[in-house]
N, C-alpha and C positions, 0 to 999 in steps of 0.2 A: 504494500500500500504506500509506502513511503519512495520507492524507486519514480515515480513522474515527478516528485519535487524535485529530486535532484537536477543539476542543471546538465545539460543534453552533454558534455565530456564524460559527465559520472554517470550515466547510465547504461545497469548493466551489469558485467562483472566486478569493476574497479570499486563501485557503490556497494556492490554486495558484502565484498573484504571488508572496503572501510569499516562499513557498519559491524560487521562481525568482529573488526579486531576493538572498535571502539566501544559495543557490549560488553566482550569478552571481558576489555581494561575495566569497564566499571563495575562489575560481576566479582572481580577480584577487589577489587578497591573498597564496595559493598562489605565482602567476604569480610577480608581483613580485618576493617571496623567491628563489624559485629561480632566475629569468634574472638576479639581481644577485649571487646568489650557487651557483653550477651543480656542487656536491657537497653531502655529507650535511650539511651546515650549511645548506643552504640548503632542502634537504627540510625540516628540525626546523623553523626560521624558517616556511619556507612552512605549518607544518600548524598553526602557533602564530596568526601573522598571521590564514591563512584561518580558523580556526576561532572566535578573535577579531573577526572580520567577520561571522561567520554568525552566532555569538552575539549581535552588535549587533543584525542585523538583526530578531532573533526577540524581542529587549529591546522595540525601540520598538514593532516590528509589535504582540507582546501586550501594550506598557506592562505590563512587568515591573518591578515596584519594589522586591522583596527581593531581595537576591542575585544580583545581573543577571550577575557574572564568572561564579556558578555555571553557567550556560547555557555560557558557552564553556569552560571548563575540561573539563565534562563532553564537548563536541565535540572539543577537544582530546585527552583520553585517549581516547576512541573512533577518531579519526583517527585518532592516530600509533602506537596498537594497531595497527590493521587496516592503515595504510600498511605499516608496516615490522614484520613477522612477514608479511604479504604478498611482502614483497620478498624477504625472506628464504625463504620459499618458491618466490618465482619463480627466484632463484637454486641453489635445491637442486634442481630438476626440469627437466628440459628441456621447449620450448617442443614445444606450445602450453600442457605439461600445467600449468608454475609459471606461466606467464600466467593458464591458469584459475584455478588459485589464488589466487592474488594477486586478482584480481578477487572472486573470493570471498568471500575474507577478509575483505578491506577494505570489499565490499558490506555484511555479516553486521555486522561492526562500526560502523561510521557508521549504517546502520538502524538499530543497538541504541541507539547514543548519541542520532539524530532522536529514537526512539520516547521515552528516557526526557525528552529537553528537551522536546517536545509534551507530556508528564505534568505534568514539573515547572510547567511554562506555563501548565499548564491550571487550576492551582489558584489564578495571582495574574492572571491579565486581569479588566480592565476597570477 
């Protein structure tokens, strides 16, 4: 869903990687945070770290030269939106229904945040 925002170089393979290694980075950066530290400090840390990583990754992938925090700030509010009003969801409904929720949410949110850092992106590559 997200491969038409990219702009017409990155579509395709090159987009695919990107985004998979820049996942991947905040996956770990997530991880990290949370198995060092396994309460709600360590979700905020995890969504901070990983979103900070994924931001990186979208910096160099488009050689972003203005504003490069802007990319992860903008994944950051997208993420810790969508994690936690997710969560809090999940805990107001019983399962499966606040699980769908929560998946939801957080899906809705992180796509909205992708979509606008693929925009933003799309105006300083190359």
């Amino acid at each position: 869903m997200l491969l038409p925002l990219a702009s017409a170089p990155w579509r395709g393979g090159r987009f695919v990687g990107l985004f998979a290694l820049a996942f991947f980075l905040y996956a770990v950066g997530w991880g990290a945070a949370y198995f060092a530290q396994p309460n709600r400090l360590g979700e905020w840390l995890g969504s901070l770290l990983g979103s900070l990583a994924m931001g990186q990754a979208f910096v160099v992938g488009f050689k972003v030269r203005k504003a490069p925090f802007r990319l992860a700030a903008i994944l950051f509010l997208a993420n810790s939106v969508g994690y936690f009003v997710g969560s809090a969801l999940n805990d107001a409904y019983v399962r499966p229904t606040g699980m769908l929720l929560w998946g939801g949410v957080y899906g809705l949110c992180l796509g909205v945040g992708l979509g606008i850092v693929l925009r933003e992106s799309d105006h300083r590559v190359y």
